[in-house]
N, C-alpha and C positions, 0 to 999 in steps of 0.2 A: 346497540352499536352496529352500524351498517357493518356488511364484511368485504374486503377486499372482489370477493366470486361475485358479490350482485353488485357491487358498483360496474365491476366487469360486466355483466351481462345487460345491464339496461344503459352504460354508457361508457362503452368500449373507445371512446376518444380521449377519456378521463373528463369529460364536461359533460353535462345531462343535456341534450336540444328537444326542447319542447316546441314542436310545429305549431301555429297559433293561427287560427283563425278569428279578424277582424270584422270578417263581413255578418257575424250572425251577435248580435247585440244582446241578448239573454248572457251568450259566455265572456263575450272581450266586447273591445271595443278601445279608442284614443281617449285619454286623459286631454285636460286641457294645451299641455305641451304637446299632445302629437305620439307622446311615449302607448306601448299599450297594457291596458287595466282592464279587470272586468275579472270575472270566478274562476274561467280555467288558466289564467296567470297565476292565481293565489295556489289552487292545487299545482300546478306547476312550481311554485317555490318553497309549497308543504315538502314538495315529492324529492325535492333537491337539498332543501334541509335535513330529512330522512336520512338520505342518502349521504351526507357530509360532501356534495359535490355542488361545484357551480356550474349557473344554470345560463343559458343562451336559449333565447326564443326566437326561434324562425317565422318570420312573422307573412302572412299572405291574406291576401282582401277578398278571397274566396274558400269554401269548403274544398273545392276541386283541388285547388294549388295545395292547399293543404295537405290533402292526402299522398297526395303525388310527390313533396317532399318527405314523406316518411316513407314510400314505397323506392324513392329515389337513394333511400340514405341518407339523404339531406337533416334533419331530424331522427331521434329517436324515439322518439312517439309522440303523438296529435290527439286532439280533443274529437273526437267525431261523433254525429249521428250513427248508431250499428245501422248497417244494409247489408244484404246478405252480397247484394255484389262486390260492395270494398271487402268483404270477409272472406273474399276467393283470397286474398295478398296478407289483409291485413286482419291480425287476432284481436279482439276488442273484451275488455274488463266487463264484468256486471253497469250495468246503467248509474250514474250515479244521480244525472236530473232528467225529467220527465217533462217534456216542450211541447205545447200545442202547435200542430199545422190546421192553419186556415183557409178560407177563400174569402174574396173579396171582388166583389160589383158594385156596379155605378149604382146610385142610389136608384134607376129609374129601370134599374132590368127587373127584367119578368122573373129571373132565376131567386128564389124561398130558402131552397135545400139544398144542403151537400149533394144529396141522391141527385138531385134534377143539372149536376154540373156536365157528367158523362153522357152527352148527347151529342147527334151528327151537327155540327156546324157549329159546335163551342170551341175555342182558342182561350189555352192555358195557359198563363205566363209564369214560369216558373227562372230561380237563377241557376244555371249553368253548373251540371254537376254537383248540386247541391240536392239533401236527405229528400226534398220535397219531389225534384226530376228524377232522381233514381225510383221513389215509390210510384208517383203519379205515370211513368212511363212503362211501369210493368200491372198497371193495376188500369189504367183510362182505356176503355176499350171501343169506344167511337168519338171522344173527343179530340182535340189536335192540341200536342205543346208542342209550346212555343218559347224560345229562350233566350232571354235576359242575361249579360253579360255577370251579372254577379248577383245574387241576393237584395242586397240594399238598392240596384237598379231596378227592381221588379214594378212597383209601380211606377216608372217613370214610363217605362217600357210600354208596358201594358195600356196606358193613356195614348203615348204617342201612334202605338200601333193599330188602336182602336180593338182592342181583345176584348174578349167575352168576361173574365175571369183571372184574377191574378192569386197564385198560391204561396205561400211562405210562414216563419213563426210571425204567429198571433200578433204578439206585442208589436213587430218591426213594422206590419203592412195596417195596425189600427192606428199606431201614431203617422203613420203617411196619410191615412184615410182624413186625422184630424185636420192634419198639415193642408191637403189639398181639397178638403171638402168636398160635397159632391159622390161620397163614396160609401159603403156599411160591407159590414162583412155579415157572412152566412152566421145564422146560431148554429156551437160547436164547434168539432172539429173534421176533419178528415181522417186524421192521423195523430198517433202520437208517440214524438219524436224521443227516443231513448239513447241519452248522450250517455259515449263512453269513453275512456281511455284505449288508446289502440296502437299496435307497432306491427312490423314484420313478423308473418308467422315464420319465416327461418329465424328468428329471432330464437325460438325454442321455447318449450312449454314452460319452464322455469321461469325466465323473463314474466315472458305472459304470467302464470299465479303469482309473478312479484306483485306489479301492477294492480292485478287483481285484490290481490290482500291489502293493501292501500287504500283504494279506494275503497272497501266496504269498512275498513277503520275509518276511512276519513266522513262515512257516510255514519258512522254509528258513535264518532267522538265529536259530532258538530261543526266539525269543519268545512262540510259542504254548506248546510244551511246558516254558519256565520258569513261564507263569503256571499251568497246570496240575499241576504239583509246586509252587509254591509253594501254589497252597490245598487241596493233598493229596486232589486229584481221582486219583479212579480209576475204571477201566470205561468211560473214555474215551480215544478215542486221538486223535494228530494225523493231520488228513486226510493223503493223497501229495500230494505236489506237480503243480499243474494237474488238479485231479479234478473231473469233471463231476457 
């Protein structure tokens, strides 16, 4: 039975707001109505059911919005890729799914390998504040990014702007590739992206091992890899159990 103190501490409004990002297609995404569905909804209504409190999803079309409503107050905590630089604000749970980042050229470039992407005169299209622009921009050390208003605009961008290279999860830039032909991704990855639950570190450490002890429940009673089969995710896996 939830207790009064941790209803307190993870949703001091008396309603639980789960910030939601739509723009990355492994976790959410719109139902046919427009409403939004997808695995970190369902953890978001495990986490409310828990709790015996109702749930409210702040919903944004990018990772960036995202974050920035739970750093805002806006939200009580958000689904996010960890980076070490949202972890300056924001405390993040063990991983719960395990996301490939990829790359993606035109079928007729020279570029093979991941390795051969960080070269002088490559242009990186990545979206805006998203796991991929945080890593790629502390880590690309002669290539140039370049940035895409959101995630799911990545290749559109990337075409029209005539770039060398677009980055993003696996699944979202291979079904573009389908869609617009003409495209192949690198074998592998670059990256691999460690989704977590996350909120305010004034939030307090308590908060934080709430959270935390949920999701490694929810990672060890099947509740993660049910909602992942049920919305016929693939190319994602469930994190192990206690994974940093």
């Amino acid at each position: 039975m939830p207790t009064p103190s941790l209803q307190q501490l993870l949703a001091p409004t008396g309603r639980l707001r789960a910030s939601i990002n739509v723009g990355n297609p492994i976790l959410a995404g719109r139902d046919a109505s427009g409403a939004p569905a997808g695995v970190s909804i369902d953890l978001a209504r495990a986490l409310a059911h828990k709790l015996g409190l109702e749930l409210d999803l702040v919903v944004w079309e990018t990772a960036a919005d995202s974050v920035k409503a739970v750093e805002a107050g806006q939200a009580d905590f958000g689904f996010f890729a960890i980076d070490p630089k949202r972890a300056e604000h924001i405390a993040f749970t063990p991983p719960y799914v395990l996301i490939e980042g990829s790359y993606l050229v035109k079928q007729d470039s020279p570029l093979q390998r991941n390795e051969e992407v960080d070269r002088p005169g490559h242009r990186v299209t990545v979206g805006q504040g998203s796991a991929y622009d945080l890593y790629l921009s502390r880590t690309l050390a002669h290539a140039t990014i370049e940035r895409a208003p959101s995630s799911p605009a990545v290749v559109a961008h990337f075409l029209a702007q005539g770039h060398e290279v677009a980055a993003g999860v696996r699944q979202q830039i291979e079904a573009e590739a389908a869609r617009v032909g003409g495209l192949r991704l690198l074998p592998g990855h670059f990256m691999l992206i460690r989704q977590a639950l996350g909120l305010l570190r004034s939030r307090g450490e308590a908060a934080a091992q709430a959270l935390a002890d949920f999701i490694e429940q929810a990672k060890a009673d099947g509740t993660v890899a049910q909602a992942l089969a049920r919305h016929g995710i693939e190319g994602a896996s469930v994190a192990p159990a206690d994974a940093g």
